[in-house]
PLY file of the C-alpha trace (Angstrom):
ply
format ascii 1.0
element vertex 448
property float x
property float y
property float z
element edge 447
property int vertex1
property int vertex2
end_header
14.14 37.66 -14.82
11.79 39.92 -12.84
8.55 38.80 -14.58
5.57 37.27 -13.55
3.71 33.98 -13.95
1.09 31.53 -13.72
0.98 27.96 -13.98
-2.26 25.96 -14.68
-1.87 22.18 -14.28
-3.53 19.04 -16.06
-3.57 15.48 -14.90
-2.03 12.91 -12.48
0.19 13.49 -9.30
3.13 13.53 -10.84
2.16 16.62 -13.11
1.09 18.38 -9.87
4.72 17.10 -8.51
6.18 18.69 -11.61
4.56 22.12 -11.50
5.84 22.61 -7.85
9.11 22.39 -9.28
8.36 24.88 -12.43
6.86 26.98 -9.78
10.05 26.53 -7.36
12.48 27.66 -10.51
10.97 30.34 -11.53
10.67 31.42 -8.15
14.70 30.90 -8.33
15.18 32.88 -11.03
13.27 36.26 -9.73
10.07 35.71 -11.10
6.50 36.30 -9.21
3.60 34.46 -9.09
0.09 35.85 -9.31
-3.40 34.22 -9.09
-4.47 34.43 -13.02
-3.38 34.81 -16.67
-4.61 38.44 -17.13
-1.97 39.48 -14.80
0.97 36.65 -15.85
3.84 37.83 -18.25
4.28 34.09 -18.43
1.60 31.39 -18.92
2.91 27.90 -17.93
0.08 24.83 -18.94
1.36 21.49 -17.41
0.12 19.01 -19.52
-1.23 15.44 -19.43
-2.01 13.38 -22.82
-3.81 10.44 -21.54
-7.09 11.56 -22.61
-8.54 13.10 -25.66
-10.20 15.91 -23.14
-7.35 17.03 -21.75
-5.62 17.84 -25.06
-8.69 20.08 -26.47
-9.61 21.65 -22.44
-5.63 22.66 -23.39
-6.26 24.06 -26.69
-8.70 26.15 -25.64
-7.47 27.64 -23.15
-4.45 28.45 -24.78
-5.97 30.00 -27.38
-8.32 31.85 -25.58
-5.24 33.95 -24.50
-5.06 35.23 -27.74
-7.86 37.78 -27.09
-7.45 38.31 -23.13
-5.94 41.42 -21.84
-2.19 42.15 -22.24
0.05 41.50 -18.87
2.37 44.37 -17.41
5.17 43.65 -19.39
2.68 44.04 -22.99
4.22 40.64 -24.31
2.91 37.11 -22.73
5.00 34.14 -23.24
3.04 31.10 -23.09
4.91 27.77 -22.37
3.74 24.58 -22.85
5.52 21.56 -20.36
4.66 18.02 -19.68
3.19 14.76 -21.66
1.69 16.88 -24.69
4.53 18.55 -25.34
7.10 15.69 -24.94
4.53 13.82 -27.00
4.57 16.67 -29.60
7.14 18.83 -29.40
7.38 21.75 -32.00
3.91 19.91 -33.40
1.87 21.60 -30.69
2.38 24.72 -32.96
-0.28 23.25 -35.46
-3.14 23.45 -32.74
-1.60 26.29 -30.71
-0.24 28.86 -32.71
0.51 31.10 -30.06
2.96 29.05 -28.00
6.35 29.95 -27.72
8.00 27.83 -25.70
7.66 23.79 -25.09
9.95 21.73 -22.86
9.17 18.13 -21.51
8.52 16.12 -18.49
12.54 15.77 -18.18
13.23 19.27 -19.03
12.08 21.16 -16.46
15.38 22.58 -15.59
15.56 24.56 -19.58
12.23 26.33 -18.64
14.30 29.67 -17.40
17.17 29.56 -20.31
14.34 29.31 -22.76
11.85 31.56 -21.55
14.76 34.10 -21.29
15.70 33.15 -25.15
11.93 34.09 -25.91
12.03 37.40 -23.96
15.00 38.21 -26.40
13.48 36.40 -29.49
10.93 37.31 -32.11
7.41 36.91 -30.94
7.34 34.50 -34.35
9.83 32.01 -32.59
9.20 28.52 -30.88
11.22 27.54 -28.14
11.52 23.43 -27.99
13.35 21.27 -25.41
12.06 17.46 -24.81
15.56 16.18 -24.40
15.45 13.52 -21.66
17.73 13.08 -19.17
18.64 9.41 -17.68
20.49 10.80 -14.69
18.53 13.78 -14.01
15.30 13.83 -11.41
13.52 16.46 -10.90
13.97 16.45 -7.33
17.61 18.45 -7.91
15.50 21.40 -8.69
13.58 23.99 -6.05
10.12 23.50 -5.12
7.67 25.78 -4.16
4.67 23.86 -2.83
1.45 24.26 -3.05
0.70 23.20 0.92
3.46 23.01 3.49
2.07 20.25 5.29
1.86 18.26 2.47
4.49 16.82 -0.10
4.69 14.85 -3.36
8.06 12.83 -3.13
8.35 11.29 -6.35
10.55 7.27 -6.27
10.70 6.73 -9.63
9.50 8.05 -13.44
8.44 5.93 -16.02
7.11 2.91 -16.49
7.29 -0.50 -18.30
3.89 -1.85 -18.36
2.95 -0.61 -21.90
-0.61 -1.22 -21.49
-2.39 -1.43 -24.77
-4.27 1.90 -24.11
-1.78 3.87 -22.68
0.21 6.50 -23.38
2.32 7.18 -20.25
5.55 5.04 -21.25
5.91 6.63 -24.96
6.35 10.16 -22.67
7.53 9.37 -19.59
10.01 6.72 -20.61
11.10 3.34 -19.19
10.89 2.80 -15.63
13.95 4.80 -13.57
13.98 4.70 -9.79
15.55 6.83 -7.78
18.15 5.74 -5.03
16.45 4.75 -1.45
19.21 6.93 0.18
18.20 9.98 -1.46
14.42 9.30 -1.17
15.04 9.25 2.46
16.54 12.20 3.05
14.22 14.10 1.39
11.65 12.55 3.32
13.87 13.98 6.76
14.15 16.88 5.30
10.34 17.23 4.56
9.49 16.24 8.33
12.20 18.88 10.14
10.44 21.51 7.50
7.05 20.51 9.41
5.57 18.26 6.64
2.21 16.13 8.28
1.64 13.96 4.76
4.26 12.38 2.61
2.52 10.69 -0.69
4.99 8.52 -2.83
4.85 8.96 -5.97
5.71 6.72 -9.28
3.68 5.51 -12.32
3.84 2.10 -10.75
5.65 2.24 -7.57
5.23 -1.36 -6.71
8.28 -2.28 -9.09
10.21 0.18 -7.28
13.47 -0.63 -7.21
13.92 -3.44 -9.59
15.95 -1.84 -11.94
18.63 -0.61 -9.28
18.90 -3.98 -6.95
17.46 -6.60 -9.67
13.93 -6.75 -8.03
10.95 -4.61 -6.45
12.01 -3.41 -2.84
9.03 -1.01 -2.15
7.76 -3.00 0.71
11.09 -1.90 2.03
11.24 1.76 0.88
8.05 2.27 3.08
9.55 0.65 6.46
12.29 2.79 5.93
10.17 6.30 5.10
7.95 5.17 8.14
11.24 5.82 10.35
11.88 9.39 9.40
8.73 10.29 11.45
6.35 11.01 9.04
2.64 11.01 10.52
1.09 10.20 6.97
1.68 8.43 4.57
0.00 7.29 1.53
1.36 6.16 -2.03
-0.04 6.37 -5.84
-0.21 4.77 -8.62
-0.04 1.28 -7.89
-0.39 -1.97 -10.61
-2.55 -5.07 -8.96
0.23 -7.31 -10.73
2.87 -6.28 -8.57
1.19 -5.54 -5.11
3.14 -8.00 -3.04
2.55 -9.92 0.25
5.63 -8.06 1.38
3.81 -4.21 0.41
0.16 -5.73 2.00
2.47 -6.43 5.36
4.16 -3.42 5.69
0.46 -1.35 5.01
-0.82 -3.73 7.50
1.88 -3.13 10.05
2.74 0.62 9.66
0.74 3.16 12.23
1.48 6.13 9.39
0.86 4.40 6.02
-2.71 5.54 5.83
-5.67 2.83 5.29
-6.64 3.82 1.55
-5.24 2.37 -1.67
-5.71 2.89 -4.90
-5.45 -0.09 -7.08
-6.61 0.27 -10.76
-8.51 -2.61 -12.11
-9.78 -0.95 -15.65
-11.91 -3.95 -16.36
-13.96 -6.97 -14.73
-13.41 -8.60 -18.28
-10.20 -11.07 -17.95
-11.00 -11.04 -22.13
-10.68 -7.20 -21.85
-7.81 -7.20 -19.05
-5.63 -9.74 -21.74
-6.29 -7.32 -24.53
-5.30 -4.21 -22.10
-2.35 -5.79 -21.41
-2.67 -5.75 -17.85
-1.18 -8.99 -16.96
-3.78 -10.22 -13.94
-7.23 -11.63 -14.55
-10.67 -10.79 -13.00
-9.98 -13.69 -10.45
-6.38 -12.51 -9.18
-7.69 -9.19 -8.85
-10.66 -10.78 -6.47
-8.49 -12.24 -4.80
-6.09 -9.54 -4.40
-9.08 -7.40 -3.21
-10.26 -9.95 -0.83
-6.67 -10.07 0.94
-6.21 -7.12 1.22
-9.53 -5.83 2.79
-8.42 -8.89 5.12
-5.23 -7.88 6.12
-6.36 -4.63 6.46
-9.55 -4.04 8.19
-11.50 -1.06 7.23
-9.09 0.11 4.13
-10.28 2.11 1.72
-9.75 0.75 -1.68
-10.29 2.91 -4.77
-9.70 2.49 -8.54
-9.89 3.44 -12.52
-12.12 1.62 -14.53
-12.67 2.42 -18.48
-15.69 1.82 -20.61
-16.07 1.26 -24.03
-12.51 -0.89 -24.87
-12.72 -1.87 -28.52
-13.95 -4.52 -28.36
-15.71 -4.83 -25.29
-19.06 -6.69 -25.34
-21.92 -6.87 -22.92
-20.62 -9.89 -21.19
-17.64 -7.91 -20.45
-19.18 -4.72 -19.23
-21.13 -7.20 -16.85
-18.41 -8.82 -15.73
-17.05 -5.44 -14.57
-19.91 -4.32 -12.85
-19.97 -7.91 -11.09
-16.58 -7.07 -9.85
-16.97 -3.69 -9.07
-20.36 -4.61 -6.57
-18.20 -8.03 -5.24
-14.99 -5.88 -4.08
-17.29 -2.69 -2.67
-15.16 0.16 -3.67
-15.31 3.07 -1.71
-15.11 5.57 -4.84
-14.01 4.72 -8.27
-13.31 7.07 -11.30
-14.64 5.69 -14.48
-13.72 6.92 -18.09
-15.24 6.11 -21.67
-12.18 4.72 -23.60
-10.13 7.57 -25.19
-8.21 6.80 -28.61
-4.66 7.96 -27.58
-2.30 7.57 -31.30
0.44 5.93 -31.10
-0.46 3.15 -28.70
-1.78 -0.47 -29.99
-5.07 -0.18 -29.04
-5.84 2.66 -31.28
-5.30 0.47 -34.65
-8.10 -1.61 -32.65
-11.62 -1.12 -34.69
-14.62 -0.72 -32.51
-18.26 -1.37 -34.13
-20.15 -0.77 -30.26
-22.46 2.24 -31.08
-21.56 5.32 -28.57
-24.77 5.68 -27.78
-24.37 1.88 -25.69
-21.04 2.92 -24.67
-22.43 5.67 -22.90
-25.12 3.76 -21.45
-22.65 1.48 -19.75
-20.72 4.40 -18.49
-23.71 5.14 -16.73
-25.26 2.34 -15.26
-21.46 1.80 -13.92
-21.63 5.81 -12.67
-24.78 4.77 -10.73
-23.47 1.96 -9.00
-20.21 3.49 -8.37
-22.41 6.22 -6.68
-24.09 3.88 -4.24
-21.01 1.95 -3.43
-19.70 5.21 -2.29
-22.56 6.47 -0.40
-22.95 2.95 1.21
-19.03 2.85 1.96
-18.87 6.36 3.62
-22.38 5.08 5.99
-19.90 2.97 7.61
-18.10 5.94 9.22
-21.21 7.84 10.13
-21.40 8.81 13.87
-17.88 7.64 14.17
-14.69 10.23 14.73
-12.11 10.69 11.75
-8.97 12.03 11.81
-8.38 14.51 9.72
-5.69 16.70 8.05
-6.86 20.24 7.95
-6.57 22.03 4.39
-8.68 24.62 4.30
-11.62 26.67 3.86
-14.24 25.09 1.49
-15.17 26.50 -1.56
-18.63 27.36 -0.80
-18.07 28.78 2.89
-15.47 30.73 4.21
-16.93 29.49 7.47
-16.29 25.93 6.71
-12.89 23.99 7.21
-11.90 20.98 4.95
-9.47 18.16 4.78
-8.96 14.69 4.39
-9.66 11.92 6.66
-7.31 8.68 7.01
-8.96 6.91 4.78
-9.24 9.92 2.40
-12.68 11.30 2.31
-13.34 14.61 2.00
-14.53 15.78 5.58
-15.89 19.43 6.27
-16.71 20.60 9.96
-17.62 24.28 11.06
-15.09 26.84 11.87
-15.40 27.14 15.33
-16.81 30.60 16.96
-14.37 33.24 17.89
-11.31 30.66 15.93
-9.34 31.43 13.51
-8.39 29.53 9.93
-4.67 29.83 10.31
-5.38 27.40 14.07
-6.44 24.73 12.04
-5.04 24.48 8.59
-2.46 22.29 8.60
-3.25 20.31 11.59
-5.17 17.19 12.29
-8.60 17.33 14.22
-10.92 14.73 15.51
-14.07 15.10 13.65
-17.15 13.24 14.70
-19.37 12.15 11.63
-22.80 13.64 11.76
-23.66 13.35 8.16
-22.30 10.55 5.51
-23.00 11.95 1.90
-21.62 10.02 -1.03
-19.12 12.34 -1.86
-18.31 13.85 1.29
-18.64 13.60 4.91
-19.55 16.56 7.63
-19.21 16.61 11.68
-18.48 18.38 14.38
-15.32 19.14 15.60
-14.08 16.97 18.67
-10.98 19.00 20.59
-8.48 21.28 20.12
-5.69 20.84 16.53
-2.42 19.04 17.63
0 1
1 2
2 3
3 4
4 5
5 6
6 7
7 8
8 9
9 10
10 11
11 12
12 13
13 14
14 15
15 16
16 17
17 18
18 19
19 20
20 21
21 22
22 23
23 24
24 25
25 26
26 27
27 28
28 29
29 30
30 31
31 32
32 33
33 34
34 35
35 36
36 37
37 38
38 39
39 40
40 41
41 42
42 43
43 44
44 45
45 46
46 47
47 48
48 49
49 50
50 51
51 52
52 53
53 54
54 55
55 56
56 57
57 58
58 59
59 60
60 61
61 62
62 63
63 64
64 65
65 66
66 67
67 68
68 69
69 70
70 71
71 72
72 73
73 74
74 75
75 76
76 77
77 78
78 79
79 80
80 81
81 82
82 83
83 84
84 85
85 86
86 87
87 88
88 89
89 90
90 91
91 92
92 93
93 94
94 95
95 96
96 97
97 98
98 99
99 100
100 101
101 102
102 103
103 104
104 105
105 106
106 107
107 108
108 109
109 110
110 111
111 112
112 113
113 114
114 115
115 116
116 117
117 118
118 119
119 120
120 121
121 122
122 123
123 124
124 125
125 126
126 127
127 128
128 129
129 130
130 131
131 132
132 133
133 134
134 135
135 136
136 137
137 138
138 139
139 140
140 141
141 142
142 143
143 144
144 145
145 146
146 147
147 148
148 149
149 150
150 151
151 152
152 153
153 154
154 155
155 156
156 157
157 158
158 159
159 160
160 161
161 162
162 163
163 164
164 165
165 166
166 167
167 168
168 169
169 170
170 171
171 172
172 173
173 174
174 175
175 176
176 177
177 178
178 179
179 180
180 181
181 182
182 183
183 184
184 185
185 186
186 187
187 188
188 189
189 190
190 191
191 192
192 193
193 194
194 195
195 196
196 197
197 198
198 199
199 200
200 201
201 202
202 203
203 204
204 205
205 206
206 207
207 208
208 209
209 210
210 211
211 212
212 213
213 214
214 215
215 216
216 217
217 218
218 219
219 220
220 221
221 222
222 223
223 224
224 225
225 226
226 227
227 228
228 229
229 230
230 231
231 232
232 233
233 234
234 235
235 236
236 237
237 238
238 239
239 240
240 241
241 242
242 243
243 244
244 245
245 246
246 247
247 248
248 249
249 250
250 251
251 252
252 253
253 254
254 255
255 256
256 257
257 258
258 259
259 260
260 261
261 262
262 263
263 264
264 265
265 266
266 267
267 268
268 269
269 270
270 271
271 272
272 273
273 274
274 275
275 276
276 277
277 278
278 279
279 280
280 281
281 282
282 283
283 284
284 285
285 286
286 287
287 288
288 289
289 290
290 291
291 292
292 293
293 294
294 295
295 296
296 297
297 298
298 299
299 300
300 301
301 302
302 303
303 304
304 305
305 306
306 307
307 308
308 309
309 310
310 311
311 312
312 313
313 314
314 315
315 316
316 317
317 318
318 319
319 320
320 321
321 322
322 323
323 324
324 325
325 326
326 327
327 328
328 329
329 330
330 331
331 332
332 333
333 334
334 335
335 336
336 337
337 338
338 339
339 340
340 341
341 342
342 343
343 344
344 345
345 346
346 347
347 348
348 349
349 350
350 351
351 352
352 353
353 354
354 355
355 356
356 357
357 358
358 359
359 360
360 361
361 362
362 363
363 364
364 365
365 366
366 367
367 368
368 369
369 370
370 371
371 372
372 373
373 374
374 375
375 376
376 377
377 378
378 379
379 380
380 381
381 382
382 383
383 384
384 385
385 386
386 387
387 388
388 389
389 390
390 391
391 392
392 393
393 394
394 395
395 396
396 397
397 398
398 399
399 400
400 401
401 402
402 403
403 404
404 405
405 406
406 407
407 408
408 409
409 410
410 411
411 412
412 413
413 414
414 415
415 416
416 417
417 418
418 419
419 420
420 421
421 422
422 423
423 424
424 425
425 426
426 427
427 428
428 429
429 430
430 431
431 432
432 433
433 434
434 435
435 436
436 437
437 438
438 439
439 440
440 441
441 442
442 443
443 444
444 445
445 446
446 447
């Protein structure tokens, strides 16, 4: 094709998974990539739909290409992929006229046929495949990733939950796991290429499995990934209803499954958890919590939480912040309730004045904020091992990666060493200062 590109993503892990892939066919298919739009022939937006933010952060920037300069080639094609445009297919012209190509979470594979069509095509024309697949994971295609030392393996797609709220299961589909055999070998594959961190990825990859053998074998999956020799490895999303004794044993027992999980609760409210949908109440999830930290001394535990459910009353919102102080999260990421169409709880009417809505949101920001701050003071003047990943943002001079338990850690870039020595490997760093956000040392030997 001989044209270039750039891909901007939106969302969840599995839309980063799924723009490796775009990134790895077009590769494929003789394209280049380049660091901007202003220089891309072809603008790829991955998409997520679970929030209201994300759909207008994507019409804007789509439709701010209109006006920016033209690439090489004097004709951009701008493709649309992911949950908005499985969700609304040759729709997203009415917001976007600009677009001329859309294909869906399962139709990654169509993205070169149709971007050729719209090379050939009238500049008028719109593209559309959101076909899905139920043999086809994206897996079979090429990847081009965005860190070698890292991978997103994805187990399964889907999900079955249909919580009230979400939109997730009207785009991705029903829960489909993928074969243990195959997950494996890409896992030995990933480790011969060099790969330190393996994260597992599925919209609820606790029910791994159970529609292959007739029940959840996860707790198995990650004995079996901890024998390909992977040094890391970590796992998202995961449901509190179906986080096993089995999975809590094999985190417990496992030297590479890393000591963080992230375990969405969404409410402290078993009134608001019922009307979610969520099947657990604020007590299993205490207890859950308390087993866990248990079993697994010094685990990070993170989670979602949402604001502003219709219906939600005062009572509730203190019940949640009760919770949220009882289990000690280390970090938590909190979100006013977004109206997504199409899912039950948008028929729901809400009375609650935004203006108490968003007070809630941030008395629960606040505390949030110290339980972080006071969670990271437990690792101060200790030594965390980190995974190296690169320069920070605000300093070239600066290294960053993530620790075990995954906190952001920076350290100095040692005198007369170079970057390339230490991305990409994992350092001891000794914790000199514990901020509630991040964590900075001094490094403690040489990279291995």
């Amino acid at each position: 094709m001989g044209r270039t590109y750039h891909v901007r993503t939106f969302g969840c892990q599995m839309n980063l998974h799924d723009s490796e892939r775009v990134r790895g066919v077009l590769d494929d298919c003789g394209c280049i990539e380049v660091n901007g739009f202003d220089e891309a022939d072809i603008a790829v937006f991955m998409t997520c739909c679970v929030r209201e933010n994300a759909d207008n952060k994507l019409y804007g920037q789509v439709t701010s290409l209109i006006s920016s300069p033209n690439p090489p080639s004097g004709k951009r094609i701008v493709a649309v992929g992911g949950c908005i445009a499985q969700r609304d297919g040759d729709a997203i012209r009415k917001h976007m006229p600009n677009v001329q190509v859309v294909f869906g979470t399962d139709a990654v594979s169509s993205l070169p046929d149709l971007l050729e069509a719209s090379i050939q095509a009238d500049r008028r024309s719109l593209l559309v495949d959101i076909q899905t697949s139920d043999s086809h994971f994206s897996t079979d295609l090429p990847t081009k990733r965005a860190q070698r030392f890292h991978a997103w393996v994805p187990i399964m797609t889907g999900c079955n939950n249909f919580c009230t709220y979400c939109i997730v299961p009207h785009v991705r589909g029903r829960e489909k796991s993928r074969m243990s055999e195959a997950i494996v070998r890409e896992c030995e594959q990933l480790v011969s290429e060099g790969t330190r961190e393996i994260t597992l990825l599925g919209q609820n990859v606790n029910s791994y499995g159970r529609d292959l053998y007739g029940e959840p074998r996860f707790a198995e999956l990650l004995h079996q990934v901890s024998q390909t020799g992977i040094e890391r490895l970590r796992f998202t999303s995961s449901n509190p209803k179906d986080l096993n004794d089995e999975v809590i044993d094999a985190m417990s027992s496992l030297p590479c499954v890393m000591p963080h999980l992230h375990l969405a609760v969404q409410s402290g409210s078993s009134r608001v958890l019922k009307a979610m949908n969520r099947h657990y109440t604020r007590e299993s999830y205490l207890e859950l919590a308390r087993k866990l930290q248990s079993r697994i001394p010094g685990l990070a535990l993170t989670t979602d939480i949402i604001v502003g459910f219709p219906g939600e009353e005062e009572r509730d919102f203190l019940d949640t912040l009760t919770l949220v102080s009882e289990v000690g999260f280390s970090a938590a990421y909190t979100f006013i309730y977004s109206k997504r169409p199409g899912t039950p709880a948008a028929e729901l009417v809400d009375t609650t004045p935004r203006e108490v809505i968003q007070h809630r949101f941030e008395c629960l920001a606040s505390l949030v904020a110290r339980l972080s701050y006071d969670a990271n003071q437990m690792d101060l003047h200790k030594t965390a091992s980190v995974l190296v990943e690169g320069v920070s943002k605000r300093s070239k001079d600066v290294l960053v990666g993530h620790s075990e338990k995954n906190q952001t850690v920076h350290f100095a870039l040692p005198q007369g060493r170079q970057i390339d020595e230490y991305v990409g490997k994992i350092v001891d760093v000794h914790v000199e200062q514990a901020r509630t956000w991040y964590l900075r040392g001094k490094l403690v030997g040489e990279p291995r």
